[in-house]
C-alpha positions as CSV (number, residue, x, y, z in Angstrom):
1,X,96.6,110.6,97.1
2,X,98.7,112.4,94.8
3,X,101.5,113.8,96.7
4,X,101.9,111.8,99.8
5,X,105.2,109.6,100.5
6,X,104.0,106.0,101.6
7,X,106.1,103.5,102.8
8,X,106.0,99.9,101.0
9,X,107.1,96.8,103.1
10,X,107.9,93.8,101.2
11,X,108.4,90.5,103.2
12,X,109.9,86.7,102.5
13,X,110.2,85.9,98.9
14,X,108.1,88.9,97.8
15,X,111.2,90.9,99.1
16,X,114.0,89.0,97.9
17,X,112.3,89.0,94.1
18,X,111.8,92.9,94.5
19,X,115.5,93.0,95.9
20,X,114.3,95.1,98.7
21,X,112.8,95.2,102.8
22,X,111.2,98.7,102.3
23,X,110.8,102.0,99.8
24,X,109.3,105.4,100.3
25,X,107.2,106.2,97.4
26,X,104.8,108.7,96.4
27,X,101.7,106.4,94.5
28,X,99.9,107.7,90.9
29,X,96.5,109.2,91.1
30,X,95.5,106.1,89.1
31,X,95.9,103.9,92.0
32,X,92.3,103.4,93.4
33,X,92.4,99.5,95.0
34,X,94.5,97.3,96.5
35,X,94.8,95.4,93.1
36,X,95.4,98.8,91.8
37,X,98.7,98.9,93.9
38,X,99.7,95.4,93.1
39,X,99.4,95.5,89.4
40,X,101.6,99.2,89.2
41,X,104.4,97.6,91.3
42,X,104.4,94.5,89.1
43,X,105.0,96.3,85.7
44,X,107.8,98.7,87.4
45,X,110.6,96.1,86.7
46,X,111.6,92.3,86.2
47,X,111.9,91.1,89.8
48,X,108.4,93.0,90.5
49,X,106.8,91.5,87.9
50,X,108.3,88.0,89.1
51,X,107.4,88.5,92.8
52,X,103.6,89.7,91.5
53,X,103.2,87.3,88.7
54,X,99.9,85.8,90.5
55,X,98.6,89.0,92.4
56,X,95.6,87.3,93.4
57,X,97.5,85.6,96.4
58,X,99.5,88.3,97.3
59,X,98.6,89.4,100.8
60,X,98.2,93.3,101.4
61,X,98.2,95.3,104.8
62,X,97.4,98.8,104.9
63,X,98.9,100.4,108.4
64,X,98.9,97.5,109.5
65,X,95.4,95.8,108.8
66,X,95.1,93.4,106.4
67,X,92.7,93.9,103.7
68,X,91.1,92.5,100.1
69,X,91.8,93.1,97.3
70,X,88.7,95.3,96.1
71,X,89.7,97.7,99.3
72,X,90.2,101.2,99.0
73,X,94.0,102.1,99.4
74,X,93.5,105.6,100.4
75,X,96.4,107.3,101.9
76,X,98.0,104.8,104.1
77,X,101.3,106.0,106.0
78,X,102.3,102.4,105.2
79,X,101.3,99.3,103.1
80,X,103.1,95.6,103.4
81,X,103.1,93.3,101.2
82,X,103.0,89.3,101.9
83,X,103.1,85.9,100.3
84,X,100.6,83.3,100.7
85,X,100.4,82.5,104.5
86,X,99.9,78.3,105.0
87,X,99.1,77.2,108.4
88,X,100.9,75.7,111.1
């Protein structure tokens, strides 16, 4: 994984806490999971950690497919990263 520019959506509150849409980055060897991901982004800075203070129901799609949070991330091209969806 090491390497390999991905790019990181954020979307809604997620990205106005960050203070961001998007980012280009190149993710650590130790990132394995999905939870991984989410708990590197939320120690990289204040409005990271406030946007990821409950991980758990942060939503997370990799090239566009959501998954869980025990998934793989591998070496998506692009990851997004949601609030909590409610129904309508």
């Amino acid at each position: 994984m090491a390497g390999v520019d991905t790019t990181i959506r954020y979307f809604s509150w997620v990205r106005e806490r960050v203070g961001k849409g998007e980012e280009q980055v190149v993710l650590p060897d130790t990132i394995v999971t999905v939870m991984d991901l989410l708990m590197w982004l939320k120690q990289r800075d204040d409005g990271f950690g406030a946007a990821l203070e409950f991980p758990e129901i942060i939503r997370v799609a990799l090239d566009q497919e959501h998954v869980d949070h025990t998934k793989n991330v591998g070496t998506p091209r692009e990851i997004a990263i949601f609030p909590p969806m409610t129904g309508g």
